[in-house]
C-alpha positions as CSV (number, residue, x, y, z in Angstrom):
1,X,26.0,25.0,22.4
2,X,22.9,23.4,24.2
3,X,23.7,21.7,27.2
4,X,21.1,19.9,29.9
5,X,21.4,19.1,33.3
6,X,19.6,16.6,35.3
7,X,18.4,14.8,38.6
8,X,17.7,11.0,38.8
9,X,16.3,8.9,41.7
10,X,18.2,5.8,42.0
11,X,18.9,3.7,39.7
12,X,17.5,5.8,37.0
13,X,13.8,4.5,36.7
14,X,12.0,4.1,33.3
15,X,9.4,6.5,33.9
16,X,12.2,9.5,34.4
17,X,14.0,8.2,31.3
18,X,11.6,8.1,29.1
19,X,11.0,11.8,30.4
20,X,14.2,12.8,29.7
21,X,13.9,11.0,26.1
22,X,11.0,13.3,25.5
23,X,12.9,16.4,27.0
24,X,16.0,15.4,24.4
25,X,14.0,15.0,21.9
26,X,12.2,18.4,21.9
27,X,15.2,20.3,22.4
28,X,18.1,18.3,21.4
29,X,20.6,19.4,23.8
30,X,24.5,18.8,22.3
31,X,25.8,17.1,25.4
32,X,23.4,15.7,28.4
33,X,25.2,15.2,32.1
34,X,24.1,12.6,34.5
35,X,24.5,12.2,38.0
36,X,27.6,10.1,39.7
37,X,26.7,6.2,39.1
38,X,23.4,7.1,38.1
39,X,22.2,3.7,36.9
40,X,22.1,1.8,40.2
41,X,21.6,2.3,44.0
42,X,24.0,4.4,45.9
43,X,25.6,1.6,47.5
44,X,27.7,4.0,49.3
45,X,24.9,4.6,51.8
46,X,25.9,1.0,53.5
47,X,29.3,0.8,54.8
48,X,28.3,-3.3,54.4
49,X,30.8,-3.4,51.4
50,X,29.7,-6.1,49.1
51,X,32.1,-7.5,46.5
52,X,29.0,-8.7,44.6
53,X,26.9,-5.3,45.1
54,X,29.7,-3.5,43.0
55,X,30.2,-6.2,40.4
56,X,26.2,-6.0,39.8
57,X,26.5,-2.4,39.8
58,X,29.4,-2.4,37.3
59,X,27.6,-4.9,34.9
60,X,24.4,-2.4,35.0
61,X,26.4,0.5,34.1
62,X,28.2,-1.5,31.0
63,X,24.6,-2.3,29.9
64,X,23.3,1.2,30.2
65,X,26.2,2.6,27.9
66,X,23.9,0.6,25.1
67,X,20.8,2.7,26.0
68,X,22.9,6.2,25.6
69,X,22.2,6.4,22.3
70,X,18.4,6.9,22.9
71,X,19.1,10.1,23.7
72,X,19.2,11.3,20.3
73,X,23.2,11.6,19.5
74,X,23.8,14.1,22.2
75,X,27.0,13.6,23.8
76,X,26.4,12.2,27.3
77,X,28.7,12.7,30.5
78,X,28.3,10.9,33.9
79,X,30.7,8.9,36.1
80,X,30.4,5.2,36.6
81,X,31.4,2.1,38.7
82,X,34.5,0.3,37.0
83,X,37.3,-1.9,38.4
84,X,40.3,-1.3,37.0
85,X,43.0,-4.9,37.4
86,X,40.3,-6.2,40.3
87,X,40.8,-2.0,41.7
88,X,37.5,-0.6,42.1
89,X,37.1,2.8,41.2
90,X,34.2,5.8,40.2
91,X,35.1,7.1,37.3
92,X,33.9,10.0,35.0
93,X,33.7,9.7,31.5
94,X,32.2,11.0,28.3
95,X,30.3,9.3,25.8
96,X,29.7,9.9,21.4
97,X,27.5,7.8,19.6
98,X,30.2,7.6,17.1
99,X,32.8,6.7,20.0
100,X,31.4,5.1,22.9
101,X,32.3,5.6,26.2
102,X,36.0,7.4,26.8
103,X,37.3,7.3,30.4
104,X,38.4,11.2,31.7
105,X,39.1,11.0,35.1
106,X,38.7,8.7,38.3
107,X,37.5,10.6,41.5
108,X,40.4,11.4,43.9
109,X,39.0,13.3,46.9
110,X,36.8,10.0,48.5
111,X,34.7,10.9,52.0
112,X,34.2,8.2,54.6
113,X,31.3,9.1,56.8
114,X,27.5,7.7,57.1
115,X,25.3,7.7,53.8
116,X,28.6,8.5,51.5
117,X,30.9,5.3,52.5
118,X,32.6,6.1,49.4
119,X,36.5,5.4,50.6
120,X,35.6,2.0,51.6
121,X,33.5,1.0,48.5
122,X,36.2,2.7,46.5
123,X,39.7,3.5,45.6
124,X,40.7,6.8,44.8
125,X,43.0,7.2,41.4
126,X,46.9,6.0,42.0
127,X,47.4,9.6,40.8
128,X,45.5,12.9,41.5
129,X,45.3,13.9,37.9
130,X,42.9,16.3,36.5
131,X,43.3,16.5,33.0
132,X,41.1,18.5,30.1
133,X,39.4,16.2,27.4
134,X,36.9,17.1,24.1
135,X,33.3,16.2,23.7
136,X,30.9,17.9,21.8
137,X,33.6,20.6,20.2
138,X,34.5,21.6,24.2
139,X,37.4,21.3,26.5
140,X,36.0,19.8,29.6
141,X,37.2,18.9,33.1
142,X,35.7,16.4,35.6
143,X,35.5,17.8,39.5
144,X,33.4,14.5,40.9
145,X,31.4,15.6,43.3
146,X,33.7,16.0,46.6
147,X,36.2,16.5,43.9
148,X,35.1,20.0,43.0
149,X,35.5,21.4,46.7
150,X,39.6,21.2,46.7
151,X,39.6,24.2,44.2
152,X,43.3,23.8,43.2
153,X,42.1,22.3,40.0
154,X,39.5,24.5,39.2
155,X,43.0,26.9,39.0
156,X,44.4,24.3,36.7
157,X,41.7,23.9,34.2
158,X,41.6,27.7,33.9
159,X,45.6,27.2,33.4
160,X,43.8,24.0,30.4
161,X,41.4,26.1,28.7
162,X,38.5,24.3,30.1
163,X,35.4,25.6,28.9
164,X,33.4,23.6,30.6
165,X,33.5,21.9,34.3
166,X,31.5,18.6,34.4
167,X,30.4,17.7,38.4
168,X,28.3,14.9,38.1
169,X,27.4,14.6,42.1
170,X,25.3,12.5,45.0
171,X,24.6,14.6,47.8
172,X,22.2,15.6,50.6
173,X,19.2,18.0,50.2
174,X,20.4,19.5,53.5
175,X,23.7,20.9,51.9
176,X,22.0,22.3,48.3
177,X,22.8,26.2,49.0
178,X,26.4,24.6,50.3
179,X,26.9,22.8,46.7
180,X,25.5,25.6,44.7
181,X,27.9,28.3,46.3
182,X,30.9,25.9,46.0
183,X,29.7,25.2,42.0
184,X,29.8,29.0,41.7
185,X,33.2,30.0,43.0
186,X,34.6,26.7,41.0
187,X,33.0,28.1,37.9
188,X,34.8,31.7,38.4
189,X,37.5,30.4,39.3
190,X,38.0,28.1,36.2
191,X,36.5,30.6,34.0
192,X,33.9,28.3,32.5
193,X,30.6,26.9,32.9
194,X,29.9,24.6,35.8
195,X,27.1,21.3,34.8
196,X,26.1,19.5,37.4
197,X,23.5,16.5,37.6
198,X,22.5,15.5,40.9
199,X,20.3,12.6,42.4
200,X,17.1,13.3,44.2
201,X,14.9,10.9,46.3
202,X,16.6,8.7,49.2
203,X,18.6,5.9,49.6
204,X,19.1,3.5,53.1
205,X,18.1,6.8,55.1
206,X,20.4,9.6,52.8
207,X,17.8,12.4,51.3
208,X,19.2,13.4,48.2
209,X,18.9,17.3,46.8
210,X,18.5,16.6,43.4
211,X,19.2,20.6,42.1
212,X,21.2,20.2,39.0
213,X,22.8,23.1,37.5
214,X,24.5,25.5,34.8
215,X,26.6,28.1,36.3
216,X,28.3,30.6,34.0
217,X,32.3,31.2,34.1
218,X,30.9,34.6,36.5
219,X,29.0,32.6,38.9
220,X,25.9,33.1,37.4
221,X,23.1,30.4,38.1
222,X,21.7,30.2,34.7
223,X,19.7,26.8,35.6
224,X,18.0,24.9,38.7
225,X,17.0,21.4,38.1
226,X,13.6,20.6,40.5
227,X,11.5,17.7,41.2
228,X,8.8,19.4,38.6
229,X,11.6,20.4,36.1
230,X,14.0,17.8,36.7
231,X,15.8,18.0,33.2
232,X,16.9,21.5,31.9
233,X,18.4,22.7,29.0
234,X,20.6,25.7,28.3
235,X,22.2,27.4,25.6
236,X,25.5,28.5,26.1
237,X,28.4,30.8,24.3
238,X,31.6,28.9,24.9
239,X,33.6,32.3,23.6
240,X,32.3,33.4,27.2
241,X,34.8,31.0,28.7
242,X,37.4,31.1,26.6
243,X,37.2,35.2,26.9
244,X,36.8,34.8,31.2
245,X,39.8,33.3,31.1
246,X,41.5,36.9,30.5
247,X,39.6,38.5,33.2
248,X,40.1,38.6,36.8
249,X,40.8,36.4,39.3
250,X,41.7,33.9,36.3
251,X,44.7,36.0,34.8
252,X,46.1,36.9,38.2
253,X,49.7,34.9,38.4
254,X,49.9,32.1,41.7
């Protein structure tokens, strides 16, 4: 399976598309992961909560799920900005040509705190549920970004038969080797490969690390995304998950 991680300034500009098009294109990855809301400004960076700003954001996200298909048929997973009964939430989900987009998971674990204002732009889901899905003949999990450091559920999508954790993230250059170390102990402790897509650039003062990744279910860094490379692709043997799962720490009982 050929999977490719990214990094995106925001709101995903044209010229960085169209590179990714071309990357796609080449290699034809089976499944592509974005960032968290890639296709508009991180309007967590304000705490000025704008009722307006997130319905603009929303209805930019909707009309990006038409563009998805330029990316050649590859599955795509990202998280977006969705309101859910007039409930504003960030929610992952995966996306087929064949199927559109299927929500997976709303983000649970919200911060509060200059640059990521997420708790007051957001709810978190009415239920802190982390539940395997299929895309691109995988068993994924979504850890959104702050998600992925409450490693409980990296336990339970071992206990799923996850092969592959999906962290679609915003956050800070000055924390990279911070995110990367917590990617790799999620990944072991899961027992599958860790993709994450990041955002790079900055927003209203926030300097964003870009760094995307592919971890394998050992910790392994396969993949680094960079401001020169910023879309890689990797191929990977899911029978390496499925197998980790049999090895330690994963088959040691709670």
């Amino acid at each position: 399976m050929r999977v490719t991680v990214t990094q995106f300034s925001d709101g995903t500009p044209e010229d960085e598309w169209t590179r990714l098009i071309e990357h796609v294109a080449e290699i034809r990855p089976d499944l592509v992961v974005l960032g968290e809301m890639p296709f508009d400004r991180w309007l967590a960076a304000s705490d000025a909560v704008d009722e307006n700003d997130w319905a603009a954001a929303v209805a930019r996200h909707e009309e990006w799920m038409a563009r998805l298909g330029e990316l050649g048929g590859a599955a795509v997973a990202a998280s977006r900005p969705i309101s859910h009964g007039g409930t504003p939430h960030n929610e992952g989900f995966t996306w087929t040509a064949r199927g559109g987009p299927s929500a997976t998971h709303i983000k649970y674990y919200l911060p509060d705190e200059p640059g990521f204002w997420e708790a007051s732009w957001y709810r978190r889901s009415p239920q802190r549920s982390f539940h395997s899905a299929s895309i691109a003949r995988a068993t994924c999990g979504f850890m959104l970004c702050t998600d992925m450091w409450f490693t409980e559920h990296a336990r339970s999508y071992a206990a799923q038969g996850v092969e592959l954790l999906l962290v679609p993230r915003a956050t800070p250059a000055a924390t990279g080797a911070k995110w990367l170390a917590g990617g790799r102990a999620a990944a072991v402790m899961a027992g599958a490969f860790c993709l994450s897509s990041n955002r790079q650039g900055s927003a209203e003062g926030v300097l964003f690390g870009g760094s995307g990744w592919v971890i394998d279910p050992e910790g392994n860094v396969l993949a680094v995304t960079t401001a020169e490379d910023p879309h890689v692709t990797v191929e990977i043997d899911l029978a390496e998950a499925r197998a980790a799962k049999k090895t330690y720490p994963r088959y040691v009982a709670e």
